[in-house]
Structure formats: C-alpha cells, structure tokens
C-alpha positions in Angstrom: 25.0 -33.7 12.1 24.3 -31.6 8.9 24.7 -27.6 8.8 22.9 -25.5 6.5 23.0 -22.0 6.1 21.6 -18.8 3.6 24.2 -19.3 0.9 22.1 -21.8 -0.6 23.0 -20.9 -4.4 26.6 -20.4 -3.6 27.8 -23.3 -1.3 27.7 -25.5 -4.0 25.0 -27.7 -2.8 22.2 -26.0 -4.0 20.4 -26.2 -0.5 19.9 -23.8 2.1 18.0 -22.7 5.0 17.3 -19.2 6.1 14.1 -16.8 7.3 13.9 -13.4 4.8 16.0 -13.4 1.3 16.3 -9.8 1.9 17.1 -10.0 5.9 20.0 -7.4 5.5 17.8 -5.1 3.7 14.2 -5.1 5.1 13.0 -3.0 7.8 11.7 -5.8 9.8 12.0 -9.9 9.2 9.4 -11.8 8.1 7.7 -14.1 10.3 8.4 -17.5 8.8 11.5 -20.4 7.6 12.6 -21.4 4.5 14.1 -24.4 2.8 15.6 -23.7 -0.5 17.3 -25.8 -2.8 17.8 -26.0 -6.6 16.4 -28.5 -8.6 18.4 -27.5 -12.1 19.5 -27.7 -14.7 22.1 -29.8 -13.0 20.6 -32.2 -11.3 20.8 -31.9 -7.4 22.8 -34.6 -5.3 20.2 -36.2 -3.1 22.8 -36.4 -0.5 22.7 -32.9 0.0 18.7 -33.3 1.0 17.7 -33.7 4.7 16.8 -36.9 5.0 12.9 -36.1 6.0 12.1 -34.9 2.6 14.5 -36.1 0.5 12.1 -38.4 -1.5 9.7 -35.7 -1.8 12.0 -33.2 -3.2 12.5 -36.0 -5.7 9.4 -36.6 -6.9 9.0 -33.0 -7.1 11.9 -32.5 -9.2 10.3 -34.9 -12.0 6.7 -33.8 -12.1 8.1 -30.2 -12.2 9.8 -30.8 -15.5 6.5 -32.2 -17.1 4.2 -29.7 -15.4 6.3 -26.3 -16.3 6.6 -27.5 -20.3 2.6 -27.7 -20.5 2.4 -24.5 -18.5 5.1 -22.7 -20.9 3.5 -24.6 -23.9 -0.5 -23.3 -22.9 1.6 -19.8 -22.2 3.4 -19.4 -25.4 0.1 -20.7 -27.7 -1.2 -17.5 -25.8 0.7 -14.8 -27.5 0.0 -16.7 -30.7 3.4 -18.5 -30.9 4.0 -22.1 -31.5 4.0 -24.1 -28.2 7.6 -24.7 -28.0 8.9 -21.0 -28.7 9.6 -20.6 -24.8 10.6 -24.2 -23.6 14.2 -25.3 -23.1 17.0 -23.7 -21.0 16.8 -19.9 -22.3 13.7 -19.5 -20.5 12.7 -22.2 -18.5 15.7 -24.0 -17.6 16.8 -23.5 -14.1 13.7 -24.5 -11.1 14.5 -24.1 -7.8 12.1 -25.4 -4.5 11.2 -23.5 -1.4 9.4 -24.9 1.3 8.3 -22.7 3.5 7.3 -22.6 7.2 4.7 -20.0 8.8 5.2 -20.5 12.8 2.1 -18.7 15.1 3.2 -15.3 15.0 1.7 -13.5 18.6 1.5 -10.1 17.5 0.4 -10.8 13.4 0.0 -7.2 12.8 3.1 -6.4 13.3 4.7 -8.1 10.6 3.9 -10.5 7.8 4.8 -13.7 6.8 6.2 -11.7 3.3 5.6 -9.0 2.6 4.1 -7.6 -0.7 6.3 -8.3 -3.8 5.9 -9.7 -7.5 8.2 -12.7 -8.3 10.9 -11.7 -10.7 10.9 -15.1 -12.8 8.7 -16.6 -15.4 6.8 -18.7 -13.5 6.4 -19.8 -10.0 4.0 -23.2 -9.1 2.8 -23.0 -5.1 0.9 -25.6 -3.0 -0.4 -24.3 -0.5 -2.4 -26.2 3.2 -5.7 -25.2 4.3 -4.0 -22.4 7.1 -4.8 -20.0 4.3 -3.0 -16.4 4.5 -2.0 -16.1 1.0 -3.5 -12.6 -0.4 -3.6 -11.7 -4.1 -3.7 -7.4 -4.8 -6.7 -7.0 -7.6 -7.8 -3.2 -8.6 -5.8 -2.2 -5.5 -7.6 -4.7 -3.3 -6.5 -6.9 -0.8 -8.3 -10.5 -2.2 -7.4 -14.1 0.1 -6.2 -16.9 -1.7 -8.1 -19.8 -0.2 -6.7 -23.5 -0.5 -8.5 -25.2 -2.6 -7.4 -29.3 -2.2 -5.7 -30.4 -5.1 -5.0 -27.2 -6.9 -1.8 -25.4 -7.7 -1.8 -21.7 -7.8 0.6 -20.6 -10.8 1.9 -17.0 -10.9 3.1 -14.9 -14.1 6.5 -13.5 -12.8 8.1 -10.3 -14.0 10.6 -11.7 -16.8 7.3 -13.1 -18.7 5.7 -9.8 -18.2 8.6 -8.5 -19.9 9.2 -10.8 -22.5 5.1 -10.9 -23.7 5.5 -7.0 -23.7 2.8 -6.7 -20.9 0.5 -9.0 -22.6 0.8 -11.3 -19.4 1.1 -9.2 -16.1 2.9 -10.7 -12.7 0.7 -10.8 -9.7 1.4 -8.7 -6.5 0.8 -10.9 -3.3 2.2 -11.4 0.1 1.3 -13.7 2.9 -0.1 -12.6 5.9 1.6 -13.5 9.6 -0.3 -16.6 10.8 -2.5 -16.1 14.0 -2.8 -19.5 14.3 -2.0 -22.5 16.2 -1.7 -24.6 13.5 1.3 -23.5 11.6 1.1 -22.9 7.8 3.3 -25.1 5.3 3.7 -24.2 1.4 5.4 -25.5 -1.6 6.8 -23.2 -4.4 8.7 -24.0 -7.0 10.4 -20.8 -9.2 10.6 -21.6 -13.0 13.4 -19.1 -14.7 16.2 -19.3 -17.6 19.0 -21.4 -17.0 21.6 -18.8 -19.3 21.5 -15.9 -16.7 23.8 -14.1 -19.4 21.7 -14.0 -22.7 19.8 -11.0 -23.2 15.8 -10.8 -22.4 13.4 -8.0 -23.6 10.0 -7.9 -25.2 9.7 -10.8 -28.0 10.3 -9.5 -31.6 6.9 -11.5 -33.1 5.2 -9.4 -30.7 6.2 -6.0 -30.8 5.9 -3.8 -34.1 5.3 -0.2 -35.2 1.4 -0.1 -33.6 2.7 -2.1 -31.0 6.4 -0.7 -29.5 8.2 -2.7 -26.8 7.9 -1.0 -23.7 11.0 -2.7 -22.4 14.7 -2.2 -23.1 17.2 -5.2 -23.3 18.5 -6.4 -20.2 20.3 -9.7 -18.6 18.7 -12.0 -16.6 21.8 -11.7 -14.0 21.2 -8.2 -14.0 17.7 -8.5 -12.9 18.8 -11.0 -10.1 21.5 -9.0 -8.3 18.8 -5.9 -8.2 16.1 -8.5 -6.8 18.7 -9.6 -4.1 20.1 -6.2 -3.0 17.5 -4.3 -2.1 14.1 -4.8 0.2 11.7 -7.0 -1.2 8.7 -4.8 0.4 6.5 -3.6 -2.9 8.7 -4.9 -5.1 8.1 -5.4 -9.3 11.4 -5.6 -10.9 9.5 -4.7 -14.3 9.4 -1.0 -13.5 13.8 -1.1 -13.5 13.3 -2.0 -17.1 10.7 0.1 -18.6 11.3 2.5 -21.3 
C-alpha cells in the first residue's frame, strides 16, 4: 500500500493528494480532490505514479512540452517579439499536473468546487468532461465554460500579465459545486519558470517613456509563498505587485 499526502512539492516525489491548496486559510473547503504531481524540469519517477494513471501522466508529460512551446511561441509573436523570447526554463520551465475530482455535492450552494481566483503562473492548459461547472468572470459577469469535445481551454496566468505589462490579462474563474450524479473530472496542467529566484517584471522591449511598466521587480518565489499563505477566494496576485 502507497500513502500520499499534501506535501506534494516537498516530499520529494513530486506527487500528492489533498482537497483545497489553501485548506488552513479558507473559510470553508472546497467541494472536490486533487492529484498533483510535477512533471519538471526534472523528470518525474514513474514509480512514484499510482499505478491507474501512470501511463497517462506519461503521455501527458510529452505532449505538454510540445504543446506549451507553440503556446509561448503564438504568445510571445503577440507582443511583437521573436517566437522564442519566452521559451526555455526562465519562463516556461517547470509544469506541474492536477487532476481533479468534483464528487455530487448535496447542498451546491453552499460551497464551490473553487472558489474564484486567477492562476498565478504563465499559463495553465485544462481538459475538462462534459459535467460542465467551469465559470469564466467577463465585464463582472458570471459566463459557463461549456465542454466542448476535443478542445483545451488555456488561461493567461498572473506572471504573463505581469511580464507583457498588462498587454495579456489572467482570467478570473471558479468552478461551481457539482449538483450532479455524475461526478466531474478535469485535467490542468500549470506552465511557470523553472528559476523561482531570477527576477520577473514587465519586459524592457515593451515598456518605454509613453508606455511605463506598471509593475515593480519581484521573484517568482516571492509570488509563490504569497499565493500559498493566504485564502485563495478572489485572488489576483498581480495587484501585490503593482506600482
């Protein structure tokens, strides 16, 4: 028999199990389970996998790396740089996997499955099943985020907000407590830098006397420990680093 617990990114495994990152800070708990393990930039030992998804995770791992260097490369072309100005470990180095688990929640109003929050990475790539439950917030509106079979919702995190100097924004969202049956399953993997210690802010090619950075210079490992000590609830880590 094989024990997991919450210190996922500590045990030196790289996998865990637990229900709310911020369960020690929240009001209430949210109504779901998590898998978590990280999938670089060492890579993982499959041993450390349950043995139901251990292939999976593999696969994942591989088309993760192909997938997140288009995304960055389409990204970075964006703010008029060359395609490979973000790639490589100072940005996009470290991906870690959660798979989550929404059980029928009896009372759904009382809780969610997360709560509102923006993610504090560059990217993050989710799969979602047809359950549905994912909301997006647009011109302070509640919108669902239907499955659509085959597609991948990607989100702009915080640090890319940051870095593009608000040219990209990260979405808010949350996920609703499932009222039904059927429970809901999703798939997200969290692109971020892999050198926690070098210093992020707004990009020098795209800040300049018309255009100011509205950021000050911060560590990535800064921006981490603020994530993980306080309530997740309404959450945007950008507004800690605004000038």
């Amino acid at each position: 028999m094989r024990f997991y617990d919450r210190n996922w990114n500590t045990s030196g495994k790289g996998v865990g199990y637990f229900s709310n990152y911020d369960l020690f800070y929240s009001k209430a708990a949210s109504w779901r389970d998590m898998f978590q393990c990280l999938l670089g930039p060492e890579p993982i030992n499959p041993d450390f996998i349950p043995d139901v998804c251990r292939g999976e995770v593999m696969e994942w791992e591989t088309e993760v790396k192909r997938l997140k260097d288009i995304l960055i490369g389409l990204l970075s072309e964006g703010l008029g740089l060359l395609p490979d100005k973000l790639k490589g470990e100072s940005y996009v180095g470290r991906a870690s996997m959660a798979s989550n688990y929404y059980p029928y929640c009896p009372e759904p109003t009382k809780t969610f499955g997360i709560v509102s929050h923006t993610d504090y990475g560059v990217l993050t790539i989710l799969l979602q099943d047809k359950v549905g439950g994912l909301q997006v917030k647009y011109n302070d509106k509640w919108i669902n985020l239907n499955h659509v079979h085959g597609a991948l919702v990607v989100n702009i995190g915080d640090l890319l907000q940051m870095i593009s100097n608000d040219v990209y924004k990260s979405g808010e969202h949350r996920v609703l407590a499932n009222p039904s049956n059927e429970a809901r399953v999703s798939i997200v993997v969290f692109i971020n830098p892999g050198t926690p210690e070098n210093l992020y802010g707004p990009l020098p090619e795209l800040v300049s006397h018309e255009n100011p950075p509205l950021y000050k210079q911060f560590t990535f490992s800064d921006m981490i420990r603020r994530f993980f000590t306080t309530e997740i609830a309404g959450k945007n880590m950008s507004g800690h680093f605004r000038l």
